[in-house]
C-alpha positions, 0 to 999 in steps of 0.5 A: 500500500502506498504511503499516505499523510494522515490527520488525527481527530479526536483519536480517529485517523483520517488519510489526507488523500483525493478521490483519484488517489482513493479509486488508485488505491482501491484499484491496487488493493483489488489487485493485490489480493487479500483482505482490505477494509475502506472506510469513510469518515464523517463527523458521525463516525468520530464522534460514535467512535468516542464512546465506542470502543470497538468502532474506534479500533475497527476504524484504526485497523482500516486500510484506508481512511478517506475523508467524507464531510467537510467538516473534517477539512475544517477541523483539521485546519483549526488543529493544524493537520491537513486534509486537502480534499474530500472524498463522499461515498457517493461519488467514491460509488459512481468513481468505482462504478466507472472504473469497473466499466473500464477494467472489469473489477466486479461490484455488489451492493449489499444493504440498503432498504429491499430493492434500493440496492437493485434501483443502485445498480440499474441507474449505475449500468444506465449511466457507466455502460460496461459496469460489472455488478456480480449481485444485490441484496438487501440483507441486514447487519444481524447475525442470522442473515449472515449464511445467506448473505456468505452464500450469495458473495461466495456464488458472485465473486465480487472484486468489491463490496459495496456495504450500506448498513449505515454507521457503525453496524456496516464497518463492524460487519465488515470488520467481522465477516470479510476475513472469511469471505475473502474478498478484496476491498469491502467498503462501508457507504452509508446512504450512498444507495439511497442517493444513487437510486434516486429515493432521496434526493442530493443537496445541489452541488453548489451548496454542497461546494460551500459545506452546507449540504447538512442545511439541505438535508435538515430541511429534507430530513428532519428527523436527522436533526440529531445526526446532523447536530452532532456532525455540525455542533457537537463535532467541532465543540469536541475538536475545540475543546480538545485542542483547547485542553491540548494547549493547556498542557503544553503551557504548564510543562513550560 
């Protein structure tokens, strides 16, 4: 694996890489063989991991750590860290989806809500033609459905595995079945499904440009006001705080 610059926030790295240097990896990890876990982080995912122990350690084993949520990128500058861009698990999807249309790497979408994975895929196929996708299935994080679920990715083969059980369930099943199946790269893409499908509806891109697609999806989705404050309000109360106490430190051993 190539070497990457990291940012640490609130104990959870995050790898300073683009979507370019993301699929690369991914592309190598697939070539490579063996077992790697990609994750994408939000502020959700930083602050779950706080109180989480199992999440935080699923989280530092990862391979790969790319940056989804502009706060992030916020948050690293204000602790003098570096995170250049970002990488959404949306568009991290529709990058792999055109890499498989051009090199043959083979995608499952598992999860998401019955038929959503399967609404993914054909808009996926309309919009990259010569994409692979081995299977869908919908499934679910418990550990009843887990033979069902071994039995159809051992019978697709998939280079990748495309997981939307939503934080933390999808990267602790991951973490916890890929070994056995081995399969290349499996990813955690939260919403991801929905959004390509077209069930919900994405922030326009100027406003996701200036960082306020969390304003969009209160206003469409607010029963998400929890999740939205934790990423907006909370998130970086926990960053301040920390670099605050940080610094408190370092004055008093001088």
């Amino acid at each position: 694996m190539q070497s990457y610059s990291s940012a640490t926030l609130l104990g959870v790295r995050v790898d300073d890489v683009s979507m370019d240097q993301a699929v690369a990896q991914i592309a190598a990890f697939v070539r490579d063989g063996g077992s790697h876990h990609v994750v994408t982080v939000n502020p959700e995912f930083v602050m779950s991991a706080q109180r989480d122990t199992e999440f935080l350690h699923t989280l530092q084993r990862a391979d790969l750590a790319v940056p989804d949520g502009v706060g992030l990128n916020f948050a690293a500058r204000w602790t003098g860290q570096t995170l250049r861009s970002r990488v959404p698990g949306i568009e991290l999807c529709e990058r792999l989806a055109s890499l498989s249309a051009t090199t043959g790497i083979r995608l499952y979408l598992l999860g998401a809500a019955p038929g959503v994975a399967e609404a993914a895929a054909a808009v996926l196929e309309q919009r990259f033609p010569g994409v692979t996708i081995a299977g869908c299935f919908a499934g679910s994080p418990r550990p009843d459905d887990e033979p069902e679920i071994h039995q159809r990715l051992r019978a697709a083969r998939p280079d990748v595995l495309l997981v939307a059980y939503g934080s933390p369930a999808q990267d602790l099943w991951i973490a916890c079945n890929q070994p056995v199946l081995n399969i290349p790269v499996a990813i955690g893409v939260g919403g991801a499904l929905d959004y390509i499908s077209g069930r919900v509806i994405r922030a326009p891109q100027w406003l996701r440009r200036i960082g306020l697609e969390w304003l969009f999806r209160l206003i469409r989705q607010p029963w998400r006001w929890k999740r939205i404050w934790t990423a907006v309000v909370r998130f970086p109360v926990a960053v301040i705080r920390e670099q605050r106490t940080k610094k408190q430190k370092n004055k008093g051993t001088k």
